[in-house]
Residue, then its C-alpha position, 0 to 999 in steps of 0.5 A: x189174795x187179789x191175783x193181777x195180770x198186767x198186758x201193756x203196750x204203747x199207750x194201752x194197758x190191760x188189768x185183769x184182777x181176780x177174787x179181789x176185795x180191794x177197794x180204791x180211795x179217790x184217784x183219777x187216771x192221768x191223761x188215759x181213759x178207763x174202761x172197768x168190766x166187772x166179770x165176777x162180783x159187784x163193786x161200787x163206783x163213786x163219782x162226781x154224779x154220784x153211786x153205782x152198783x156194778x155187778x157182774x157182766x157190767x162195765x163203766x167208763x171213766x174219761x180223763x182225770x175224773x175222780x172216782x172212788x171203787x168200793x168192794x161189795x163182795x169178792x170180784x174180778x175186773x177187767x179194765x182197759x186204759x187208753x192214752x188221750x191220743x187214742x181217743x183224740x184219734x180213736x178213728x185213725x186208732x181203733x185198728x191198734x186196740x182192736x189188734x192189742x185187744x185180740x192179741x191180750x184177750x182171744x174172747x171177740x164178744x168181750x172184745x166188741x164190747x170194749x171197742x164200742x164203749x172206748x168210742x162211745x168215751x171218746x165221742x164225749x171227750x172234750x179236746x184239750x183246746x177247751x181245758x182250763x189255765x189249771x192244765x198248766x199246774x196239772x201237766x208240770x205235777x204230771x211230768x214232774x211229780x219228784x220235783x219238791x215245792x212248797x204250796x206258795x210256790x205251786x200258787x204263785x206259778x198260777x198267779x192265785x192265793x194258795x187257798x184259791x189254788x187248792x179250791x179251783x184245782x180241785x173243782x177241776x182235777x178231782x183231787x187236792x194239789x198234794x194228793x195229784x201229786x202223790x198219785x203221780x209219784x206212784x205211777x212215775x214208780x211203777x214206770x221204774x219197776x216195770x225198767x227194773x229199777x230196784x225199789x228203793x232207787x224208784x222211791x227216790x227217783x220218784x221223789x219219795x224220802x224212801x222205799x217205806x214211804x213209796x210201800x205205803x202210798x204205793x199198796x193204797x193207790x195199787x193194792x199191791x206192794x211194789x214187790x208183789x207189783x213187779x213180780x205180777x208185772x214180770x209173769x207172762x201169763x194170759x189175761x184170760 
């Protein structure tokens, strides 16, 4: 079994995950860029430009909301760094915060140096939210407020669209459906809970889940991990590396 260690602070995380065979379905990261650095094993990233066998000593780098899908090709260990869309906006005025979480979380300076010139090569390409579509405004309210129940006429008319036209246009830009944008985001606003302590079943349905089962399934497709086993990796102080 996959064995996680999880370092967070502010707006930067680090994953490390070891010996998995976990693959990942389409998702996006929301409103953070993701840094993947295979240490051992290969995987594959799908993206919008197509295939790509990572093997070990590689990385990839994924700005905001770019869907991707991660495939298993043989037991692997990742790395992988997540950085709020503030830190690229500022990576200039920001860099000295992820250099110092990145030796603090790590100790190895030669993976270190990596990271930090591939999150500034990702944010040197990252567009401001100046030039962001009028899609921004349905994909922040499913950010903020992924409990809230609503029909799909309602998302549509909050968009002054045809249903089907919402459908189409949202995903050309956000990579996802409405709904699955949505799920994502109720699973992320779980795992928030569980890192607070929150017991399971009051996260499922704070989180907008209809309960602690229908969280435990969308939560071990979208993590790889059940919210039990999320929370204990989460709560052991152990190091990255």
């Amino acid at each position: 079994m996959a064995k996680f260690s999880y370092r967070r602070e502010e707006d930067l995380e680090l994953v490390l995950c070891k010996r998995s065979l976990l693959s990942y379905p389409r998702h996006n990261h929301v409103s953070v860029a993701a840094l993947g650095f295979v240490l051992e094993g290969s995987l594959e990233l799908v993206t919008e430009e197509g295939s790509r066998l990572c093997r070990a000593g590689e990385c990839f780098a994924l700005p905001p909301y770019a869907a991707h899908c991660l495939n298993a090709q043989s037991p692997y260990t990742l790395l992988s760094l997540c950085a709020g869309r503030d830190v690229l906006e500022r990576y200039e005025e920001r860099a000295g915060d992820v250099s110092r979480f990145l030796a603090d979380a790590l100790r190895v300076p030669e993976l270190e140096a990596r990271m930090l010139e591939a999150l500034g090569a990702l944010a040197r390409r990252v567009p401001s939210r100046a030039g962001e579509s009028a899609v921004r405004l349905l994909r922040d309210r499913l950010e903020a407020e992924p409990e809230r129940r609503c029909s799909l006429e309602e998302l549509a008319a909050s968009s002054y669209v045809s249903k089907y036209h919402l459908i189409r246009r949202f995903k050309r830009e956000v990579g996802l459906t409405p709904h699955q944008f949505q799920m994502q985001n109720r699973v992320r606003k779980a795992q928030r809970l569980l890192r607070d302590s929150a017991p399971t079943a009051e996260a499922a349905l704070a989180a907008g889940f209809c309960d602690q089962s229908h969280l435990s399934r969308y939560f071990k497709q979208i993590v790889g991990l059940t919210p039990g086993q999320y929370r204990r990796c989460w709560n052991t102080e152990v190091p990255l590396l």
